[in-house]
C-alpha positions in Angstrom: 19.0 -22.0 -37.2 17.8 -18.4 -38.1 17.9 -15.6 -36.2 15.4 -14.2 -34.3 14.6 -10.7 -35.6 13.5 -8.5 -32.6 12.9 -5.2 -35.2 9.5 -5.4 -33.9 9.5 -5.7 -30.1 9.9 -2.1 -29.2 7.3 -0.9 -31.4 4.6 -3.5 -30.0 6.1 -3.3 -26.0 5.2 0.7 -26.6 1.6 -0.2 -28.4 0.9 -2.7 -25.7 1.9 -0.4 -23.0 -0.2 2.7 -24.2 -2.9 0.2 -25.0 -3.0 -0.9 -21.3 -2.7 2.9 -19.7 -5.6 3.7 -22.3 -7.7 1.1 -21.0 -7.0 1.7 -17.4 -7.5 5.0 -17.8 -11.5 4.1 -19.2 -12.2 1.5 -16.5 -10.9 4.2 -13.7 -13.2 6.9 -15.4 -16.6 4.8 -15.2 -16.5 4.7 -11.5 -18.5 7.1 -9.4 -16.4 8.4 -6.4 -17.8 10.2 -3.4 -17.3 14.0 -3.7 -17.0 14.3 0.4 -16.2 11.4 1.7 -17.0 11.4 5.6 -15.3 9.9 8.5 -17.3 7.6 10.1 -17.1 7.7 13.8 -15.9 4.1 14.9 -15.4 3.2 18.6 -13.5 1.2 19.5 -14.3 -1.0 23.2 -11.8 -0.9 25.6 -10.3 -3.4 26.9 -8.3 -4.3 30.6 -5.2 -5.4 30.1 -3.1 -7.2 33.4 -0.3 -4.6 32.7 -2.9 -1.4 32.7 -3.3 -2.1 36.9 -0.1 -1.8 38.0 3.2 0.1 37.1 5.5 -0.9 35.0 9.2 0.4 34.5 11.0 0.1 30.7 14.7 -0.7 31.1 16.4 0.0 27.8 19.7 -1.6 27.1 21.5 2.2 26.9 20.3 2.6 30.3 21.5 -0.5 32.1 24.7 0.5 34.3 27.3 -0.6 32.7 29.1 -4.4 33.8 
């Protein structure tokens, strides 16, 4: 059985890889970005929750006297 000769492989991972970042690099460049982008005022409705009516206490577990 003969044996595989990877010689090669470096040199074509590196073409392959520069080829890719190359053509990236052209498909990024044809797009047409904003120069200001804005913020665009969203609002958001508000909604009543059962919990906003009444008071509500947080026990955390560091806080609980001790047993």
């Amino acid at each position: 059985m003969p044996q595989l000769d990877t010689s090669t492989w470096p040199i074509t991972i590196l073409s392959m890889i520069i080829t890719l970042f190359i053509m990236f690099q052209l498909k990024v460049s044809k797009h047409n970005f904003p120069e200001n982008p804005e913020q665009k005022l969203v609002s958001v409705p508000k909604t009543i929750t059962p919990w906003e009516k009444k008071w509500t206490k947080i026990y955390f577990p560091l806080s609980l006297p001790q047993q």
